[in-house]
ChimeraX commands (.cxc) that place a marker at each C-alpha (Angstrom):
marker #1 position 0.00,0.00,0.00 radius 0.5
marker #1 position 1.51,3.27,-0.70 radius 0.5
marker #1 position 1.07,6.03,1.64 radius 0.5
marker #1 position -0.45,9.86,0.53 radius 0.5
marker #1 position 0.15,12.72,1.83 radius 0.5
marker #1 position -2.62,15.49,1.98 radius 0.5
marker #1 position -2.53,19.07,2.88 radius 0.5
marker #1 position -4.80,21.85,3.71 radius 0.5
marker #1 position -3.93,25.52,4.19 radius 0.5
marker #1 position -5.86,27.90,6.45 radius 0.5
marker #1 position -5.76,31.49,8.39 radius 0.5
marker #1 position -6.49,33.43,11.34 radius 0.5
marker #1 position -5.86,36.67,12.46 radius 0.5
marker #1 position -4.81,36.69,16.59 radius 0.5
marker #1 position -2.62,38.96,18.38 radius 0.5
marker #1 position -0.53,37.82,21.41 radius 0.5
marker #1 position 2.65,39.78,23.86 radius 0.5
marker #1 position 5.44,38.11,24.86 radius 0.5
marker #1 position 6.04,38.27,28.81 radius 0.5
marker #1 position 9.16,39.45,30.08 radius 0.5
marker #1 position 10.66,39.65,26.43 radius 0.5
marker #1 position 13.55,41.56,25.80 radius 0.5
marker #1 position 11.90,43.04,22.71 radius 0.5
marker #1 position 9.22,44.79,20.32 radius 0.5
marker #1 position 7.02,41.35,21.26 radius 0.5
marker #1 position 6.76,42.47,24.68 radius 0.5
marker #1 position 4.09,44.75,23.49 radius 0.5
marker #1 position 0.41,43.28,22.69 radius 0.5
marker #1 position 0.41,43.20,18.70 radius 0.5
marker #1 position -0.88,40.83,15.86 radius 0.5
marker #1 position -0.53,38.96,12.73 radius 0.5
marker #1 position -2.09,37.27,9.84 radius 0.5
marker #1 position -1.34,33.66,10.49 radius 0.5
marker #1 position -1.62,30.84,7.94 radius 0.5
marker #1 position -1.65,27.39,9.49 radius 0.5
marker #1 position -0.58,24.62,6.68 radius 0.5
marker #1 position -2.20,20.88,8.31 radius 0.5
marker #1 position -0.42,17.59,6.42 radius 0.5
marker #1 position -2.22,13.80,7.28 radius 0.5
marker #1 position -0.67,10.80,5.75 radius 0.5
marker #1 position -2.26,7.57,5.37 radius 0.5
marker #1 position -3.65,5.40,3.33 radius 0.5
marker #1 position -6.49,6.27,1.35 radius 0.5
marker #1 position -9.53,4.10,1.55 radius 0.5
marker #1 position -9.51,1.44,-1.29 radius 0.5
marker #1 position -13.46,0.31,-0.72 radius 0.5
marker #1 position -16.15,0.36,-3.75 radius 0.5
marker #1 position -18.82,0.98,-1.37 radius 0.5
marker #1 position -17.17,3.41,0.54 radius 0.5
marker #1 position -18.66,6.86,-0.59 radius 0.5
marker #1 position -14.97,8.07,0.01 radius 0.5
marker #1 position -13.16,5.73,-1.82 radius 0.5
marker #1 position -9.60,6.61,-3.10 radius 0.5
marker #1 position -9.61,9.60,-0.35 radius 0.5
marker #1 position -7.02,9.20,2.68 radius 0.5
marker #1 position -9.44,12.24,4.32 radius 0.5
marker #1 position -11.92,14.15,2.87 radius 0.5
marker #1 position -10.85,17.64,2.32 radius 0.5
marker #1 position -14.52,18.90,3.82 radius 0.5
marker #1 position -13.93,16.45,6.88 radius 0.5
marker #1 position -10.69,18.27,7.67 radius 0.5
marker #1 position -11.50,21.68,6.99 radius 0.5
marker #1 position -14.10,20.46,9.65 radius 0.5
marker #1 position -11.96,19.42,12.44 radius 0.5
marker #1 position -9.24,22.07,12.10 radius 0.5
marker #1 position -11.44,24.69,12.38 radius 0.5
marker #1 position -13.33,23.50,15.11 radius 0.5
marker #1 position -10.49,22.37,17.16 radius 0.5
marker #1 position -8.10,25.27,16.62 radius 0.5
marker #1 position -9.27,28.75,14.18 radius 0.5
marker #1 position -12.65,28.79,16.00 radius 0.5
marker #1 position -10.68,29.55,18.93 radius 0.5
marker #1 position -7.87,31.06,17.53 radius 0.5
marker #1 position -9.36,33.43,14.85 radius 0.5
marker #1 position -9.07,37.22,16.68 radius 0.5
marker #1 position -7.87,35.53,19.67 radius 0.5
marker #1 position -5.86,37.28,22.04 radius 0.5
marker #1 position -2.93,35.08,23.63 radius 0.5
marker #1 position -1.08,35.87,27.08 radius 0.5
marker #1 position 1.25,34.11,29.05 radius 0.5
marker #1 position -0.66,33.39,32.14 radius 0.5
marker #1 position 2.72,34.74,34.08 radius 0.5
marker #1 position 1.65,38.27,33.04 radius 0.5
marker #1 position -1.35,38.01,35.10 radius 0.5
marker #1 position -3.60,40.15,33.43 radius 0.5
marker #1 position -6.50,38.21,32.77 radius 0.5
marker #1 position -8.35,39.37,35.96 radius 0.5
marker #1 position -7.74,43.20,34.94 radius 0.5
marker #1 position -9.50,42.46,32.00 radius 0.5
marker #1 position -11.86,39.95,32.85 radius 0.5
marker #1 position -15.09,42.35,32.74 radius 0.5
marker #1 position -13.65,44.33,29.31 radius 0.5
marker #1 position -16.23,43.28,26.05 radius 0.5
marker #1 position -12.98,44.04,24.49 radius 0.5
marker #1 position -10.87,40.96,25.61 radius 0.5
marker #1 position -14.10,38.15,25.23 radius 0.5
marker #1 position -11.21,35.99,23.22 radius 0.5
marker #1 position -8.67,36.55,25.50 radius 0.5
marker #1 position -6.33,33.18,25.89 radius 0.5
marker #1 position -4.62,32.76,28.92 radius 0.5
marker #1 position -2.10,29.96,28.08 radius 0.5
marker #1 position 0.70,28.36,30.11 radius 0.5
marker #1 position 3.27,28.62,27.80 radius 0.5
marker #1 position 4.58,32.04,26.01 radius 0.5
marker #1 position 3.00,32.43,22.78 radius 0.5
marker #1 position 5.57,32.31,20.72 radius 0.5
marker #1 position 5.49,31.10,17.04 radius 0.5
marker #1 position 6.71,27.91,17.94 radius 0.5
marker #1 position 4.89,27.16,21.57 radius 0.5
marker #1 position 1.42,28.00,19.55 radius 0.5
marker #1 position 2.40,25.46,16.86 radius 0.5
marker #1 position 2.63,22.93,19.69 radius 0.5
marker #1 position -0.55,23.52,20.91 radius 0.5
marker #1 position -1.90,22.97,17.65 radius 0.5
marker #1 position -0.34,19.79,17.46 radius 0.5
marker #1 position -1.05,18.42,20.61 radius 0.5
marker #1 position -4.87,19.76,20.12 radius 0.5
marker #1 position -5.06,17.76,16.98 radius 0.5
marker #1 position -3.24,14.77,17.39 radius 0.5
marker #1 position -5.77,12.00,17.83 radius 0.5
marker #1 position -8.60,13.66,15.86 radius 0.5
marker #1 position -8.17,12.16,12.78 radius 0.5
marker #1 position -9.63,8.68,10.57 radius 0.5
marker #1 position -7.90,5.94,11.93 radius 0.5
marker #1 position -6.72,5.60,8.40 radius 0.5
marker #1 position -4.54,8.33,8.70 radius 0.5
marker #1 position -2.27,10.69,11.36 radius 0.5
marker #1 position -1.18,14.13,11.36 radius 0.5
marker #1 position 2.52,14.06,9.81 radius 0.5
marker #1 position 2.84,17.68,10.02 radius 0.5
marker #1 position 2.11,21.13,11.07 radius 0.5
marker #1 position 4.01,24.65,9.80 radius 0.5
marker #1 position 2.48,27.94,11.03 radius 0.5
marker #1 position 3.48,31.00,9.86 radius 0.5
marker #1 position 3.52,34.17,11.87 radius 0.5
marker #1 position 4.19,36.44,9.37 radius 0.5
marker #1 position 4.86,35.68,5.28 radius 0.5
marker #1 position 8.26,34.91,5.59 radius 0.5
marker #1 position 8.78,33.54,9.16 radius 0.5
marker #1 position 7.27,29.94,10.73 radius 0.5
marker #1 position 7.02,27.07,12.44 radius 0.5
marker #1 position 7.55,23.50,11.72 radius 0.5
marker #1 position 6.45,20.47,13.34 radius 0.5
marker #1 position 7.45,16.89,12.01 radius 0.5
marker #1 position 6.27,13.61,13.26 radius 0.5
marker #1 position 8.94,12.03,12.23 radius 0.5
marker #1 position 11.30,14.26,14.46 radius 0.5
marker #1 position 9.15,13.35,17.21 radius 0.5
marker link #1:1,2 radius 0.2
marker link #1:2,3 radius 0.2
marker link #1:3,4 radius 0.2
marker link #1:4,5 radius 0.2
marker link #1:5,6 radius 0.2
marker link #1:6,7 radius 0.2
marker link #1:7,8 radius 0.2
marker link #1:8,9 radius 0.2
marker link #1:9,10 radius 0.2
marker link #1:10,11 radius 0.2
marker link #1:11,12 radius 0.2
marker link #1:12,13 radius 0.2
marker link #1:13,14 radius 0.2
marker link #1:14,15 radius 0.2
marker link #1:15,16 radius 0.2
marker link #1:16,17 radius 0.2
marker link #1:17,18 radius 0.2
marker link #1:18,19 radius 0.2
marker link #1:19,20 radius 0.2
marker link #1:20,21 radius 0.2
marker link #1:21,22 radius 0.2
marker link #1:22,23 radius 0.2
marker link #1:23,24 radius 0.2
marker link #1:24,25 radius 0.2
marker link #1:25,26 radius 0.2
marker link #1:26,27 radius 0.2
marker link #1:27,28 radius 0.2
marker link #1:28,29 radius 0.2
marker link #1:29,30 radius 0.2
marker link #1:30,31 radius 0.2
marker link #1:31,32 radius 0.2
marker link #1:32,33 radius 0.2
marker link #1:33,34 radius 0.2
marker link #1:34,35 radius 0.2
marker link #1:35,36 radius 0.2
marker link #1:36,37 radius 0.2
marker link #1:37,38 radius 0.2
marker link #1:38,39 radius 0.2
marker link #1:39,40 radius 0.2
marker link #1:40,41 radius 0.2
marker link #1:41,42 radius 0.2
marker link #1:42,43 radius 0.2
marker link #1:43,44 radius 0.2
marker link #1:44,45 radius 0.2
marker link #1:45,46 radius 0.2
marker link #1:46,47 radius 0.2
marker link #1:47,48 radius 0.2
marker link #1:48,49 radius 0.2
marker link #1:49,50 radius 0.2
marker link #1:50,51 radius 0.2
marker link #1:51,52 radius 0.2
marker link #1:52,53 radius 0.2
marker link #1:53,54 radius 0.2
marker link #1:54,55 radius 0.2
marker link #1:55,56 radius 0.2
marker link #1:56,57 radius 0.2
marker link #1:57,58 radius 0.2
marker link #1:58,59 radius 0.2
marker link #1:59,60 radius 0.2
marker link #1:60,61 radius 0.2
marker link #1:61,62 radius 0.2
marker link #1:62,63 radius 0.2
marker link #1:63,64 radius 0.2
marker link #1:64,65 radius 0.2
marker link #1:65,66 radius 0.2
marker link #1:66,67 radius 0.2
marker link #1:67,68 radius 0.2
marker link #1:68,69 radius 0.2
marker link #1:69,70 radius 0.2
marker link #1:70,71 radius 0.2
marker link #1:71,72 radius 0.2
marker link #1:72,73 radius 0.2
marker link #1:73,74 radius 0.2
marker link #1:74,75 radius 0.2
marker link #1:75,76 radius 0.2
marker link #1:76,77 radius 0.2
marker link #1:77,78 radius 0.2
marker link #1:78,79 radius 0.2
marker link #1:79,80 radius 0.2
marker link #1:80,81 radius 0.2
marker link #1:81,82 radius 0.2
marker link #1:82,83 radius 0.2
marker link #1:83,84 radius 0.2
marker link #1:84,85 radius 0.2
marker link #1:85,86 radius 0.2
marker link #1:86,87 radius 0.2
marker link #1:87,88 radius 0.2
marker link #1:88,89 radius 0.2
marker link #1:89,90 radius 0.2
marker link #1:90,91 radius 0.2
marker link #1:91,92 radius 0.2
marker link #1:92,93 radius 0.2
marker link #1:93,94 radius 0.2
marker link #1:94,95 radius 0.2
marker link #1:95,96 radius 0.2
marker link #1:96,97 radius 0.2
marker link #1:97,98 radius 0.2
marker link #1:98,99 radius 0.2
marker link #1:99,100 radius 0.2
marker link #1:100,101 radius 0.2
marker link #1:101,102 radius 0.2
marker link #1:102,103 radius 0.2
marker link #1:103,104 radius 0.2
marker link #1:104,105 radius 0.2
marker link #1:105,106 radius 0.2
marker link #1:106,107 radius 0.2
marker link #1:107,108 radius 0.2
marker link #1:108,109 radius 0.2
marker link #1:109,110 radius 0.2
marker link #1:110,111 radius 0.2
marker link #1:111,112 radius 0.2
marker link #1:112,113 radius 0.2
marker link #1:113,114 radius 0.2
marker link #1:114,115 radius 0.2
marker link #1:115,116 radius 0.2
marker link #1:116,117 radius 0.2
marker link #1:117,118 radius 0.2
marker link #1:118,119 radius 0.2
marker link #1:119,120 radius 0.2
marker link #1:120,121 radius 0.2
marker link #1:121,122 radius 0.2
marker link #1:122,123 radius 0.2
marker link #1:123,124 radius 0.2
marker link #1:124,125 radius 0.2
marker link #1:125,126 radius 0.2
marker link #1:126,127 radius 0.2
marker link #1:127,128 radius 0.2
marker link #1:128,129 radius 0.2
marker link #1:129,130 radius 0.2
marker link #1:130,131 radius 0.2
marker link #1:131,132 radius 0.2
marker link #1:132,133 radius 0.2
marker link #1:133,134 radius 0.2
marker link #1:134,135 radius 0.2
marker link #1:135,136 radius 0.2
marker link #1:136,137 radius 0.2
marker link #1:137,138 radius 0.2
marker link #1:138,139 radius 0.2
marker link #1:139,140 radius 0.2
marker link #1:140,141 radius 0.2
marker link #1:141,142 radius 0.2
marker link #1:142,143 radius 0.2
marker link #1:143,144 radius 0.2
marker link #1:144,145 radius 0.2
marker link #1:145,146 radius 0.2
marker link #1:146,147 radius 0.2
marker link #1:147,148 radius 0.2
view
C-alpha cells in the first residue's frame, strides 16, 4: 500500500505579547497567520465506501481544524498566564477571546498547541505528519512527526 500525503492551508488573524521579552514582542500586537495541516495515510480502497480513493476528505478536515483550533484562535488574544492580566481584564467586552495559556505564545509554543490539540482527531486511516504555522509571510514554524 503506498502512503499519501494530503494538505490543507488555512488562516487566522490573533494577536498575542510576549512576557518578560527583551523586545518589540513584549508589546500586545498581531498577525495574519496561515496554518498549513499535512495527514498521511492510506487512502480508503473500498467500492462501497462513498470516500473511496480519499485518505481524508478535504470537507472532513476543513471540519476538524477549524473546530479544534481557528474557532478559537481566529481574533484571539494570547497571554502568558505569568503576566497576570487576565483578571484586569476579565469584565472588558474588548478581551471576550482573551487566551490565557501556560506557555509564552511564541510562534513555535502555539504550533505545539496545535499539534497536541489535533493529534488524535483524525480517521484511523490516517495521522497528522505535520504542522508549519506562519507568523508572518516569511517567518514559521515546523512540526514533524517524524522528528518526534
Amino acid at each position: 500500500m503506498t502512503k499519501i500525503r494530503v494538505s490543507k492551508e488555512f488562516h487566522f488573524e490573533a494577536a498575542h505579547a510576549l512576557w518578560n521579552y527583551d523586545g518589540l514582542c513584549k508589546n500586545i500586537h498581531g498577525h495574519s497567520y496561515k496554518l498549513i495541516i499535512t495527514v498521511i495515510g492510506i487512502p480508503i480502497n473500498d467500492t462501497n465506501n462513498p470516500k473511496n480513493g480519499m485518505l481524508i476528505d478535504f470537507t472532513d478536515l476543513k471540519q476538524i481544524v477549524n473546530t479544534i483550533i481557528i474557532d478559537k484562535l481566529d481574533h484571539a488574544f494570547l497571554v502568558n498566564r505569568q503576566a497576570e492580566i487576565s483578571n484586569f481584564y476579565s469584565t472588558n467586552e474588548m478581551f471576550d477571546r482573551m487566551l490565557v495559556v501556560d506557555y509564552q505564545p511564541t510562534c513555535e509554543n502555539i504550533l505545539l498547541d496545535i499539534v497536541n490539540k489535533l493529534k488524535s482527531s483524525f480517521p484511523e486511516n490516517s495521522e497528522l505528519f505535520s504542522v508549519r504555522l506562519y507568523e508572518t509571510t516569511t517567518s514559521y514554524a515546523d512540526w514533524f512527526k517524524s522528528d518526534n
